[in-house]
C-alpha angles and dihedrals in degrees: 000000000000113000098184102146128202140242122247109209124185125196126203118188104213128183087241084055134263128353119194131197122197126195132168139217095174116133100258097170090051093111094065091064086082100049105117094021122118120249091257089052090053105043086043096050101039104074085049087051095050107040091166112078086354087166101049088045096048086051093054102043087049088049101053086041097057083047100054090056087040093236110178115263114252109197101192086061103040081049080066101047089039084056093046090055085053093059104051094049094048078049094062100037091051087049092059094045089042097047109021105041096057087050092062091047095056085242123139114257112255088246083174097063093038089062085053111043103037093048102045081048081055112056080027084077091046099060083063084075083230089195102055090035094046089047134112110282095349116201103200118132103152112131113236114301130231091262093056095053090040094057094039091051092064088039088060097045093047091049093042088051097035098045116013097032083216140066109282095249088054097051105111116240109142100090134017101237088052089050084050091049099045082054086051092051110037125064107223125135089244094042084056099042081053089048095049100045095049086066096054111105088230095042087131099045117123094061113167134203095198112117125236116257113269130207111285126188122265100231092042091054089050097041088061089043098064091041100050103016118168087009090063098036087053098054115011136191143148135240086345097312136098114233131198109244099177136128085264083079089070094064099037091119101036102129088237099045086053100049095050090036083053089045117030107007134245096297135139095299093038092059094039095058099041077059091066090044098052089052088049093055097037088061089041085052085050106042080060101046085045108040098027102027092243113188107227110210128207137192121287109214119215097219113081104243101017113111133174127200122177106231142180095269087050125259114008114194131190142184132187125178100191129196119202090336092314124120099242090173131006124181124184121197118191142192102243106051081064094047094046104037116136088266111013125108107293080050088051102038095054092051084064101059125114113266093228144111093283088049093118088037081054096045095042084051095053111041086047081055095055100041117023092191111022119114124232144166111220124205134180124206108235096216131054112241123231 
C-alpha cells in the first residue's frame, strides 16, 4: 500500500563544474487521502501508507491530532513515543553504515550482524506495544519493562561491537584527531570505510552553502500552509530561501562537526562522520531513558494541531484541523521535500563534487548523507557540456 515515490537526479558535468537536476515523484497529495476519515482510520492507515520512517510518522500524526482537540500532554507517554522514534532512526542510520559502507570498501556485508541487529530493533519496537502507545488519548505510564532493557541491552552490545569496536562510552568523540585515530586502530567495517575515505583526494567534496532551518513561528508555518498547501509542501522554503532540515541539524554544534564545518565545510566526510556521531548519541539517549528512566522531552508546538518529531530523514511536521472527530485538512511537511528541493542543499551540494572518475561514488555518498532512507534514481551525463 505503500506510495513512497522516488527522486530523479540528474548530474552534468560542465566545464564550469557540476550542474544538478532534481526532480520528484514523491506522493505529495498523500495526506488528502485522509481527509474525511475518523481518527481511528487515520491513525490506523497511515503507518501502512508510509512504510519509510512508519513510526516517526505515526508519532507525529497522533500528536497533531491530541493537540488539535487540546488534550492534555501526557510526558510519560510522549517519553515512550520520543524513545520509539529513536529507535527507528538509530535503526536507519545503523542500517546505512552496516550495509552501505562495506559496500564502498569492497568488504562483505556483516550478514551476521545484520540478522541480529535489525531484527532485535525491531521487536525492540514491538515491546513498546506501538498500537495501543501511537493511539488516540493513550494511557500508558508504565517505565520500561525487563524485556525492554533487556533487548536494548543486546542492542547496545551488538551496535557498540559491530560499529564502534569499543564500549559506547569509550568510543572517542571529543576531538577529531582522536576520532581518526579510533578508526586507525580499531577493525570495524565503519572504522575502515573512515579510514579509507579520509584518504580520498575529494573526500570533502559535496560542501553547501544552504543554511540549516531555523526556527520558524508556529502561526506564521501554518499561515503559509493554508495559503500555498501541496505547492509548499512540494517544494518548501522559507522568506524566499531554501534551508537544509535533515538529520545533519542535530549535530550543527558537535565540537567536531564545527571544526570540520569551519574548516572544511559540510562535505562527504563532514556528514559521514556526523553519522557516526548521531547513532552514537541516539544509544547514549537511550541508555539513559533505559537504564536511568530518563524522561525524554520533545517540543510542544503553540498552534493546536500542529506537531513536530525529529526523525531519521531530519525534521517531520504535521498539521490536522479536525471536525467532530473527522480530519477536515491535513498537511504533511517532510524532510526531504526541504532537503531536495531544485535548488536546495542536496542540489547545491551535488553541483560541488569533484568531475572525476569517482563523480557517481561521490554523488551516491552524498545524497545517502543527506538522506539515510529516501529512494532515487541517479544518472551522469556522459559529455561535458560547453
Amino acid at each position: 500500500m505503500s506510495v513512497q515515490g522516488e527522486l530523479s537526479i540528474c548530474l552534468t558535468p560542465h566545464v564550469a563544474g557540476i550542474r544538478s537536476e532534481i526532480s520528484s515523484s514523491r506522493p505529495m497529495h498523500a495526506a488528502q487521502l485522509f481527509v474525511g476519515k475518523t481518527i481511528k482510520q487515520t491513525l490506523q492507515t497511515l503507518p501502512l501508507l508510509f512504510n519509510i520512517c512508519a513510526k516517526a510518522q505515526a508519532v507525529t500524526a497522533v500528536r497533531a491530532i491530541e493537540s488539535a482537540v487540546k488534550l492534555p500532554i501526557n510526558n510519560r507517554v510522549e517519553s515512550q513515543r520520543e524513545a520509539l522514534v529513536c529507535i527507528e532512526s538509530l535503526r536507519e542510520h545503523s542500517l546505512q553504515i552496516l550495509m552501505d559502507w562495506p559496500s564502498y570498501i569492497n568488504e562483505t556485508i556483516n550478514n551476521k550482524a545484520l540478522s541480529d541487529v535489525v531484527p532485535s530493533l525491531n521487536m525492540l519496537m514491538q515491546a513498546f506495544k506501538p498500537q495501543q502507545l501511537l493511539d488516540f488519548g493513550a494511557k500508558i505510564i508504565e517505565p520500561a519493562s525487563a524485556q525492554q532493557i533487556a533487548l536494548w541491552q543486546h542492542c547496545a552490545q551488538q551496535l557498540s561491537n559491530t560499529i564502534f569496536g569499543v564500549p559506547i562510552k569509550q568510543w572517542p568523540q571529543d576531538k577529531l584527531s582522536s576520532l581518526e585515530h579510533w578508526a586507525e586502530q580499531q577493525q570495524t567495517p565503519a572504522a575502515r570505510f573512515i579510514v579509507w575515505l579520509n584518504q580520498q583526494d575529494w573526500k570533502h567534496a559535496g560542501h553547501s552553502n544552504i543554511k540549516l532551518l531555523p526556527e520558524i513561528d508556529d502561526l506564521a508555518l501554518i499561515r503559509r500552509l493554508m495559503e500555498q498547501q501541496t505547492q509548499f509542501t512540494a517544494q518548501p522554503d522559507w522568506q524566499s530561501s531554501c534551508y537544509e532540515a535533515s538529520w545533519f541539524n542535530y549535530q550543527q554544534h558537535h565540537p567536531i562537526i564545527r571544526q570540520l564545518n569551519h574548516q572544511k565545510g559540510n562535505g562527504i566526510y563532514t556528514r559521514m562522520l556526523a553519522r557516526l556521531i548521531e547513532v552514537a548519541d541516539l544509544m547514549k539517549k537511550l541508555h539513559h531513558y533505559f537504564m536511568t528512566g530518563m524522561i525524554l522531552n520533545q517540543t510542544v508546538s503553540r498552534v493546536n494541531g500542529l506537531a513536530s518529531t525529529n526523525a531519521a530523514r531530519g525534521r517531520l511536521s504535521h498539521y490536522i484541523e479536525l471536525e467532530h472527530e473527522v480530519i477536515k485538512q491535513f498537511f504533511i511537511l517532510a524532510p526531504t521535500e526541504w532537503n531536495f528541493h531544485p535548488q536546495g542543499v542536496a542540489a547545491e551540494s551535488l553541483t560541488h563534487l569533484q568531475d572525476s572518475s569517482a563523480l557517481q561514488l561521490q554523488a551516491d555518498l552524498l545524497i545517502r548523507a543527506i538522506d539515510p532512507c529516501v529512494g532515487y534514481q541517479l544518472q551522469i551525463s556522459a559529455e561535458v557540456v560547453h
